[in-house]
C-alpha positions in Angstrom: 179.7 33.9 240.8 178.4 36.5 238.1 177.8 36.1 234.9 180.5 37.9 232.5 178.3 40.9 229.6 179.2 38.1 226.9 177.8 35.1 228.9 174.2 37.6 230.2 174.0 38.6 226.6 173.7 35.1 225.6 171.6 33.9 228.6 169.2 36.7 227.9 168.3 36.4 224.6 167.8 32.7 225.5 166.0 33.6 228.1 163.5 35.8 226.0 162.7 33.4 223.6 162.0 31.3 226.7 159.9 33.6 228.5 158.1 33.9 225.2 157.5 30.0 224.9 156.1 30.3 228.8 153.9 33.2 227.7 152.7 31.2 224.8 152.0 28.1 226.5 150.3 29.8 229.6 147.8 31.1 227.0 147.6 27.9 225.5 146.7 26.4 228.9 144.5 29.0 230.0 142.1 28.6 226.9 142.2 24.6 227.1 141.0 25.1 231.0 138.2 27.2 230.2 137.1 24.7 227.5 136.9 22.4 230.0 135.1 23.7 232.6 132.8 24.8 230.0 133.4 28.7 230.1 132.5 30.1 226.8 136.6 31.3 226.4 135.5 32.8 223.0 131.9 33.2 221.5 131.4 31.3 218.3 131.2 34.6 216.3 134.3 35.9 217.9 136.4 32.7 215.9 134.7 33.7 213.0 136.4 37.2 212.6 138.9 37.7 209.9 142.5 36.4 210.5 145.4 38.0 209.8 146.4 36.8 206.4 149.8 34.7 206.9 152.7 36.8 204.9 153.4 35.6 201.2 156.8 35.0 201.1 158.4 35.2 197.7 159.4 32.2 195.8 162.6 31.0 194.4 163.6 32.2 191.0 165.0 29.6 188.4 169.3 29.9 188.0 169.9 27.5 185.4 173.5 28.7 184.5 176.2 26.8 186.9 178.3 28.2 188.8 181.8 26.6 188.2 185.0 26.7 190.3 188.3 24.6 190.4 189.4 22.8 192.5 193.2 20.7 192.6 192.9 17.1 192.7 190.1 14.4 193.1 188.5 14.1 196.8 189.4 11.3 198.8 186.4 10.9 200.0 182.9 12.3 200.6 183.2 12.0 204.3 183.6 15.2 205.9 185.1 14.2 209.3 187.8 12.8 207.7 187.8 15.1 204.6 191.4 17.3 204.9 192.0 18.2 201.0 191.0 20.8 199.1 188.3 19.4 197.1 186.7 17.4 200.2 186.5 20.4 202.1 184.9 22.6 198.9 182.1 19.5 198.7 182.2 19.3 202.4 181.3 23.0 202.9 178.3 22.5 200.7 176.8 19.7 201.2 177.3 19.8 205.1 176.5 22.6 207.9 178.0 23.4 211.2 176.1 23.8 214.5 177.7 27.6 214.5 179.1 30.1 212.2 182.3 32.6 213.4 181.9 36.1 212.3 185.1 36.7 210.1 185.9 40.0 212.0 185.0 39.7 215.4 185.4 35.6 215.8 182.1 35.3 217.6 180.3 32.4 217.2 176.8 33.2 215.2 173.8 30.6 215.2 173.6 28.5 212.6 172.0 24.3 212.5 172.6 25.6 216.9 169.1 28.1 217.1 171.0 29.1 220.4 173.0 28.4 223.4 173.3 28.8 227.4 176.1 28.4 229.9 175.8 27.5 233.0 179.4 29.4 234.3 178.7 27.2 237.7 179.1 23.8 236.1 180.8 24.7 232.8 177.8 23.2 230.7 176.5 24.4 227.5 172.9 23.4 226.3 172.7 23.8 223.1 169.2 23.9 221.2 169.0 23.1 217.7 166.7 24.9 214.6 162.7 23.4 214.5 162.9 23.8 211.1 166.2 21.5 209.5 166.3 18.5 207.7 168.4 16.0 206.1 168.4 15.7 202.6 166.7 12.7 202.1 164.0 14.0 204.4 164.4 13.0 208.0 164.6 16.0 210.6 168.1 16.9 212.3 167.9 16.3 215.9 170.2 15.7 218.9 171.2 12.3 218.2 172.8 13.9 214.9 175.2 16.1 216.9 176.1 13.4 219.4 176.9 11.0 217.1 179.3 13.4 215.2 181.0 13.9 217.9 181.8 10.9 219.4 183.2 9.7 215.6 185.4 12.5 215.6 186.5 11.3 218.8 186.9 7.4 218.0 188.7 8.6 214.9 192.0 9.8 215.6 193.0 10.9 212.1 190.0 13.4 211.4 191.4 16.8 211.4 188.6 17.9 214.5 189.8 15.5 216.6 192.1 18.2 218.3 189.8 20.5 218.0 186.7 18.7 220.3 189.3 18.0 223.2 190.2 20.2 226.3 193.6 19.4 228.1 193.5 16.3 226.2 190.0 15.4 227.5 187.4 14.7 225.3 184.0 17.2 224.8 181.6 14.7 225.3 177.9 15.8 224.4 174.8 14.1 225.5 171.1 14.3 223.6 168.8 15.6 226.4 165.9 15.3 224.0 164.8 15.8 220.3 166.7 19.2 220.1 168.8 19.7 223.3 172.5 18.5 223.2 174.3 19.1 226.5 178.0 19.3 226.9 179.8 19.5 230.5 183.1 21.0 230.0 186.2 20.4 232.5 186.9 23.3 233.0 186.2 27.3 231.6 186.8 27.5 227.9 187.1 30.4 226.2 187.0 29.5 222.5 184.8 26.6 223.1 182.4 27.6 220.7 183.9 27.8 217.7 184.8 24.2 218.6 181.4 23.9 217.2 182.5 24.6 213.9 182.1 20.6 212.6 180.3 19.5 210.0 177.6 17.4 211.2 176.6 14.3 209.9 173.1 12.2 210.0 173.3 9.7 212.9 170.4 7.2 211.2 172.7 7.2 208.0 175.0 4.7 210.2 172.7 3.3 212.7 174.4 0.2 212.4 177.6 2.0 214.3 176.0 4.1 216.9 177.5 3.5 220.6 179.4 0.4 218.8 183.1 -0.1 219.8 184.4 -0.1 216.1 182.6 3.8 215.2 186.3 4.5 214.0 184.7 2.0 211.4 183.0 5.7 210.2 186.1 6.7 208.6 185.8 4.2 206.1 182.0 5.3 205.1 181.4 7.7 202.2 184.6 7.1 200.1 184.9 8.6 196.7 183.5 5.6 194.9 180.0 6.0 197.1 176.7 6.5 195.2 176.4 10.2 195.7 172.8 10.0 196.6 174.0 8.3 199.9 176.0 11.5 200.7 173.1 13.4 203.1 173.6 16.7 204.6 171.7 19.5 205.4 173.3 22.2 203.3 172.6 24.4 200.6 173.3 21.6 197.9 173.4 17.9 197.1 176.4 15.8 195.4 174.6 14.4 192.3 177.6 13.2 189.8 181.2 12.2 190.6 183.3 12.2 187.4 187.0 11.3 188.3 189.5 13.4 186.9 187.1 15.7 185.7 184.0 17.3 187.8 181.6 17.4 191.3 178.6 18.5 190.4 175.9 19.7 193.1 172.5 20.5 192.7 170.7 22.9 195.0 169.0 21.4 197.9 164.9 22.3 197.5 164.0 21.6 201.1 167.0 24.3 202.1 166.0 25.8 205.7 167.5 29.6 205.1 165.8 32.4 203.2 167.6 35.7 202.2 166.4 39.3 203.6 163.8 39.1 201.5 162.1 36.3 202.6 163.0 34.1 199.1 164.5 30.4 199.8 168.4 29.9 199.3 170.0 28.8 197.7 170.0 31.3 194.6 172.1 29.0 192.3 170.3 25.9 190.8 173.7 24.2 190.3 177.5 24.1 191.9 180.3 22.8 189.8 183.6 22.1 191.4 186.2 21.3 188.1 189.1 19.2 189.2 192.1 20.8 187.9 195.7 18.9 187.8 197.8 22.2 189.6 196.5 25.8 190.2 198.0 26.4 187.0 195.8 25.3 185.1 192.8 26.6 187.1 194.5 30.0 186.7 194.1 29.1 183.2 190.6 28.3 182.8 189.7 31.8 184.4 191.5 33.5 181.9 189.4 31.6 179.9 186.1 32.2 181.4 185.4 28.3 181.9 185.5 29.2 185.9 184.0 31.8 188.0 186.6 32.1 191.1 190.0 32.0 191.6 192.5 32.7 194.3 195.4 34.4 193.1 198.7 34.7 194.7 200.2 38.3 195.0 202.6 37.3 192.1 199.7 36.3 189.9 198.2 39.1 190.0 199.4 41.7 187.4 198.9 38.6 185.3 195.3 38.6 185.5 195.0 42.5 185.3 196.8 43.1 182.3 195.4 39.8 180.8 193.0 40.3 177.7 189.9 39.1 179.5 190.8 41.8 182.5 187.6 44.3 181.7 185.6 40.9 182.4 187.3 40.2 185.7 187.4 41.9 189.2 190.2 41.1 191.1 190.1 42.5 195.0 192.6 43.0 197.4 191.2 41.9 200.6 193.6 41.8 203.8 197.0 41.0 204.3 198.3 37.1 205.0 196.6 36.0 208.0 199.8 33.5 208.3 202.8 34.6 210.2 206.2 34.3 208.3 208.8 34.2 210.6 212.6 34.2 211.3 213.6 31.7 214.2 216.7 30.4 216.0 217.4 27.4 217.9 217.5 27.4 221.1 217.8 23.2 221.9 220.6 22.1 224.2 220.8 18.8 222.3 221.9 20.8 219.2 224.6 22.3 220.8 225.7 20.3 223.9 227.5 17.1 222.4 230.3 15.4 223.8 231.0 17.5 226.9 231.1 20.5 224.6 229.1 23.3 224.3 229.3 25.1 220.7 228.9 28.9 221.3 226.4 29.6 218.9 223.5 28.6 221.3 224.5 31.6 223.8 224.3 34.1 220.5 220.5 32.4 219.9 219.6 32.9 223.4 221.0 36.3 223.7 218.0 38.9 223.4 220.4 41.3 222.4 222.1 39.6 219.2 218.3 39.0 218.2 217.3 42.4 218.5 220.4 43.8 216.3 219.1 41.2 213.5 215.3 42.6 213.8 216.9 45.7 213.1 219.0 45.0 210.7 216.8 43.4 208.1 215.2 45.6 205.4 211.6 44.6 205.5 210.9 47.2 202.9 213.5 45.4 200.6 212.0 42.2 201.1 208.2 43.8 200.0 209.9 45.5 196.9 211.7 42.8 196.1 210.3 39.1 197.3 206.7 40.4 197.1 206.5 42.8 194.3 205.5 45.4 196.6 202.6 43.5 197.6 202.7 43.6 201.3 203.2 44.6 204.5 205.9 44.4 207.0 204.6 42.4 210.3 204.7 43.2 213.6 202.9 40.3 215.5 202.6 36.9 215.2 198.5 37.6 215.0 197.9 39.7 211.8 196.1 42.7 211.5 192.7 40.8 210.4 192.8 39.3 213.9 190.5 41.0 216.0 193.2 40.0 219.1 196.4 41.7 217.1 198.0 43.8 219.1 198.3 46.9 216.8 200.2 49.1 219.3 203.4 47.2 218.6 206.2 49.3 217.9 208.2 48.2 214.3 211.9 47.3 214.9 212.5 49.8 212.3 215.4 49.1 209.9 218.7 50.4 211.1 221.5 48.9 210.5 224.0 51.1 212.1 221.7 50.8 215.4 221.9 47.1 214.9 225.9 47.0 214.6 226.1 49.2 217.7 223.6 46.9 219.7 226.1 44.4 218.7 229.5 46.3 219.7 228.0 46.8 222.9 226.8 43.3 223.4 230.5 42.5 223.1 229.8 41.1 219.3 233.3 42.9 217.5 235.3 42.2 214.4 238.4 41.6 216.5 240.8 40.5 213.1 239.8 43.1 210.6 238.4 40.7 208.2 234.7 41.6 208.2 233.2 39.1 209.9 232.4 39.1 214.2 233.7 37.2 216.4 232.1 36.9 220.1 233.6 37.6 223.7 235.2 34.0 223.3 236.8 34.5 219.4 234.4 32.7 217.9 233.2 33.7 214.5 229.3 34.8 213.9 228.7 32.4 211.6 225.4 29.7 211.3 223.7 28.3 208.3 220.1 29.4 207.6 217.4 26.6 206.4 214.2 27.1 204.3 212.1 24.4 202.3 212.7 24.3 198.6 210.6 24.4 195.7 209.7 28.2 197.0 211.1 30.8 195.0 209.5 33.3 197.1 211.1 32.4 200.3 214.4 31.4 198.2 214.5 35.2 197.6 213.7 36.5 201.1 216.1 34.4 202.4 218.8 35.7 200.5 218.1 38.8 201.3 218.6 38.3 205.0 222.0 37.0 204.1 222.5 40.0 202.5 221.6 42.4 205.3 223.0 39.9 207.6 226.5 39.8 205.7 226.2 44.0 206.2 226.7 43.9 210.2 229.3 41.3 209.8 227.3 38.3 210.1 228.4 35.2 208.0 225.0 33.1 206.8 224.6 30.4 204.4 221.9 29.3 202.6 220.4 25.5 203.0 217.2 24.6 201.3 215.7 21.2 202.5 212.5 19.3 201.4 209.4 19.3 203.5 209.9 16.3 205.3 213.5 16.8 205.6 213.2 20.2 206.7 210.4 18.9 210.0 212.6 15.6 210.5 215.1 18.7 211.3 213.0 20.6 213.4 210.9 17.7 215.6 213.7 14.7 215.9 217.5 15.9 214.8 216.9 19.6 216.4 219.6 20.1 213.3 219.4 23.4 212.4 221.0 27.0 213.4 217.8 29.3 211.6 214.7 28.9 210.1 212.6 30.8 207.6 209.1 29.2 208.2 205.6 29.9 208.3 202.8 29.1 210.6 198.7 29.5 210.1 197.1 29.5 212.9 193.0 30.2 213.1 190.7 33.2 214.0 191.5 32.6 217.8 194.8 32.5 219.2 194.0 29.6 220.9 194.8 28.2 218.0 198.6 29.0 218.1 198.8 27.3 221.4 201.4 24.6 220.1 203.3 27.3 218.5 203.7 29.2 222.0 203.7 26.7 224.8 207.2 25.4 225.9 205.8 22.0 225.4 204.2 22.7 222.5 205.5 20.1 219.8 205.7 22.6 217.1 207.6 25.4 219.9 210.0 25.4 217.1 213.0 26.9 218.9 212.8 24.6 221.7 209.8 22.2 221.1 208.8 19.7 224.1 210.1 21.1 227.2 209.7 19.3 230.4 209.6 23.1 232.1 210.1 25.9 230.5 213.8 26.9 230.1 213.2 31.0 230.5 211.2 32.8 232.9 209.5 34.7 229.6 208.4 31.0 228.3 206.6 30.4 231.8 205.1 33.9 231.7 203.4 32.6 228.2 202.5 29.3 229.3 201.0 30.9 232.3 198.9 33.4 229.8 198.1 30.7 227.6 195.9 29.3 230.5 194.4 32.4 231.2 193.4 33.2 227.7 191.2 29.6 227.4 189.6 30.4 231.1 188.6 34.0 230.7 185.5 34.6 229.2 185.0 38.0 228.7 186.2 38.8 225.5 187.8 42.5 226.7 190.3 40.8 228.9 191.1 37.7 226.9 192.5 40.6 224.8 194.4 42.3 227.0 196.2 38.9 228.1 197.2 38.1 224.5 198.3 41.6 223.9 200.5 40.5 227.0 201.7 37.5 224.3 202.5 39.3 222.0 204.8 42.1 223.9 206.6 39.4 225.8 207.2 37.9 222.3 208.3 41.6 220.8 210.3 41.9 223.4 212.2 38.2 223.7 212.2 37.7 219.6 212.3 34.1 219.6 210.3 34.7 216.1 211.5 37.7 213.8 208.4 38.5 212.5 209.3 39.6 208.6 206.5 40.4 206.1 203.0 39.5 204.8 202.1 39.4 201.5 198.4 40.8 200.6 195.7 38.6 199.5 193.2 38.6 196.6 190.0 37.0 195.1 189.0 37.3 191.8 185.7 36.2 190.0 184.0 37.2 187.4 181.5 40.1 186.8 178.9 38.1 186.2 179.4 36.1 189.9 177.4 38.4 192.5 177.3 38.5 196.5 180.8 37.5 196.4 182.3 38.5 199.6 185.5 36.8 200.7 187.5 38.0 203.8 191.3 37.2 205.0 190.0 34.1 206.8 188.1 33.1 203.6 184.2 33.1 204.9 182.2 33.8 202.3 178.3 31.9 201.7 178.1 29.6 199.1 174.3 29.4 199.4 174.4 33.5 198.7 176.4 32.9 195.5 174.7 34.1 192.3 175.2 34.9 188.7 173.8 38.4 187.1 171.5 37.2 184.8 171.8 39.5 181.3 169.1 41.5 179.6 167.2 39.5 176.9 169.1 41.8 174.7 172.5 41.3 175.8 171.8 37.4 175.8 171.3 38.1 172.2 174.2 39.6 171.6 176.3 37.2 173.3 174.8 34.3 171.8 175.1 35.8 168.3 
């Protein structure tokens, strides 16, 4: 067996740094020897010549303005296994550090608390060898026993939102310590995105002594709740929790002992203090930006003209940085149980199943309407499930471009005719073309592209109505009743399309047009699953892309998803706020964060 260019480029840096250990500690040797056997290895005038001066690396400068953002309701708790809102995750993200970083553009895993890696492609076994120079915040050195421990509480603890995440065909990544700073990890079998599985926050094993190996770890989850002294809350990031204020504030203070240093040499981070300000509804955080009491904010694409034609606006800079990476999607059922009941088979399930009828409705929505009119002209239309921010989108995929006169011809052909003159098709059998479309409510957006559809729809004799459910009625529809004829939905999946895997296998739970299939129903379905497998096993990154381009023309082709449009994103801070550099996926590095400090005179000015 070779070694794929991905899995020798990682084996050979490792194995530089190792081969300069060995050189290291051959010399090492070689002069303790000669001490020994009394061989002058150096003359005493020889130790006595000038060393090489160690660099002077440059020292932390004082920030002590605060940088502030808002967050939407109070954390739950501190504990960041368990941690799955909004402001958990902020505190989470700061005060905690993962064993690897993913590069926003090219989803490759970049060493972070994990100095570096090796596979072993023979025995599907990682050994991973942490930093030298990381420790926790009350002072104790990270080590292996860290990592393991994290691990095995995110496996004892169903509920924590990485317990998926650290499993392989439903088996378990277990990890072993091999000594102070080696974690090995034997997987079942190849897996491709294995590595960013490694994107956990870990947490200090000697914190909880008192729970490792024990049968009731799943106790962790109930460690570090929000009413914890925040000095207990230890982590190795860039900052420390120091107050808790309910209803009002987290504030974090930067860590001193911090292990990275900017280009420069100079310790990170650059802020002295992190304020996350706990607002009741984005609302009102959009409102303390206007304001200037916040730095950051995350607009939506209908917030944004707001904010640029708001009287603060020369004081803001608001950025458009990448369309959706969600997928917003059209979607037909395709469940027997729907449509099979008492003996009888209701026709509408051969018009969802017919490619066909599904490619005269890609064609005959106006996704160019939708943009104008849903999304304010912010957006694009989409192609693929994967958006263009994906470095596995398949941009080669030709647009089902709208044509509505193609559409009603696909139709007449397909044997889908207006038989009785009243503007509305019937099928082969007489039946009408007529099914209710379903969306969540409380969305105006979506309200509005739905309507268009009916609209378009309604133009090739299609007769749709609207139904507007709540959340849990709408996925009490969709996993249990299968009660539904369309769907407008959305699904956000991560970096690597692995991560879509419940969307796309036929036994997927959330395979929303036919979720939970024993065996797939359609020969295209199998062709997916069957990729889907391939994708995890193969490790060279050039093919896994070819085999979910494969995905995603299969998917083109078929159309059980009518891909529709993506609305662009923004971020927006203030001037003052500098390094700020979010992405699509939303990387950016706290511990780079820094505010512009003024000129003594403008400090006058702004004071006076």
């Amino acid at each position: 067996m070779t070694f794929r260019t991905s899995d020798r480029i990682i084996v050979a840096r490792a194995d530089a740094r190792c081969r300069s250990r060995t050189i290291a500690a051959a010399a090492r040797l070689a002069l303790a020897a000669a001490l020994l056997a009394g061989f002058p290895a150096c003359e005493q005038h020889d130790t006595e010549r000038p060393q090489a001066a160690a660099p002077v690396l440059p020292t932390r400068a004082p920030a002590p303005d605060p940088l502030v953002v808002a967050v939407v309701g109070d954390p739950l708790t501190f504990n960041p296994i368990i941690a799955d809102g909004q402001t958990g995750r902020a505190v989470g993200g700061a005060v905690f550090e993962t064993l690897v970083r993913l590069d926003p553009t090219t989803a490759e895993a970049q060493p972070n608390l994990a100095a570096s890696w090796r596979y072993d492609p023979y025995n599907y076994e990682y050994t991973i060898t942490l930093r030298e120079d990381v420790t926790w915040h009350d002072g104790e050195r990270l080590t292996a026993r860290d990592v393991v421990f994290t691990i095995d509480a995110i496996h004892a603890i169903p509920d924590s939102p990485y317990a998926r995440i650290l499993q392989i065909d439903g088996t378990p990544i277990r990890a072993t310590a091999v000594d102070a700073k080696t974690i090995r990890i034997t997987l079942p079998r190849p897996y491709a995105p294995f590595l960013q599985s490694l994107v956990i926050p870990i947490v200090p094993a000697h914190k909880f002594a008192d729970l490792e190996g024990a049968k009731n770890l799943a106790d962790f989850a109930g460690r570090w709740s929000n009413d914890v002294d925040p000095a207990e809350v230890v982590g190795t990031g860039p900052f420390r929790i120091t107050t808790y204020e309910p209803n009002k504030q987290v504030v974090l203070d930067y860590n001193p002992t911090y292990w990275k240093r900017d280009a420069e040499g100079r310790p990170l981070p650059y802020l002295d203090r992190y304020i996350l300000r706990i607002a009741a509804n984005r609302e009102q955080a959009r409102d303390w930006f206007l304001a200037g009491d916040i730095h950051i904010f995350s607009p939506r694409f209908d917030e944004v003209a707001a904010l640029r034609n708001a009287p603060t606006a020369a004081e803001l800079v608001v950025d458009e940085i990448g369309p959706d990476t969600g997928s917003l999607f059209l979607t037909f059922n395709r469940n027997p149980f729907h449509y099979q009941q008492a003996g009888k088979k209701d026709p509408r399930l051969s018009w969802f199943t017919d490619r066909r009828f599904l490619l005269a409705i890609a064609h005959a929505i106006d996704k160019e309407k939708i943009i104008d009119r849903a999304l304010d002209g912010l957006g694009i239309a989409a192609q693929s499930l994967l958006p263009p921010a994906n470095p596995f989108c398949d941009e080669q995929l030709k647009p089902h471009v709208y044509d509505p006169a193609l559409a009603r011809q696909i139709l007449h052909e397909a044997g889908y005719r207006d038989r009785n003159g009243d503007g509305v098709l019937e099928d082969n059998t007489g039946a009408r073309v007529e099914f209710s479309l379903t969306t969540n409510q409380g969305n105006a957006i979506r309200d509005r592209i739905a309507k268009i559809i009916i609209e378009d729809l309604a133009a090739i004799g299609m007769r749709v109505t609207l139904h507007t459910l709540s959340f849990p009625d709408l996925f009490e529809r969709l996993d249990a009743t299968y009660n539904w004829d369309a769907m407008l939905i959305g699904f956000t999946g991560g970096i690597d399309p692995a991560s879509s895997e419940n969307l796309l296998r036929s036994s997927g739970e959330l395979h929303v047009w036919h979720p939970l299939q024993r065996r797939p129903t359609t020969r295209w379905e199998a062709d997916i699953d069957d990729l889907l497998d391939q994708g995890t096993r193969e490790l060279d990154v050039e093919r896994r892309r070819d085999i979910y381009h494969e995905i995603q023309d299969i998917l083109h082709e078929e159309l059980p998803m009518i891909q529709l449009v993506r609305p662009n994103l923004y971020a927006a801070h203030r001037r003052d706020v500098e390094n700020f550099r979010p992405s699509p996926w939303g990387f950016h590095q706290i511990e780079e964060l820094r505010l512009r400090v003024p000129p003594p005179t403008e400090k006058s000015r702004a004071k006076g």
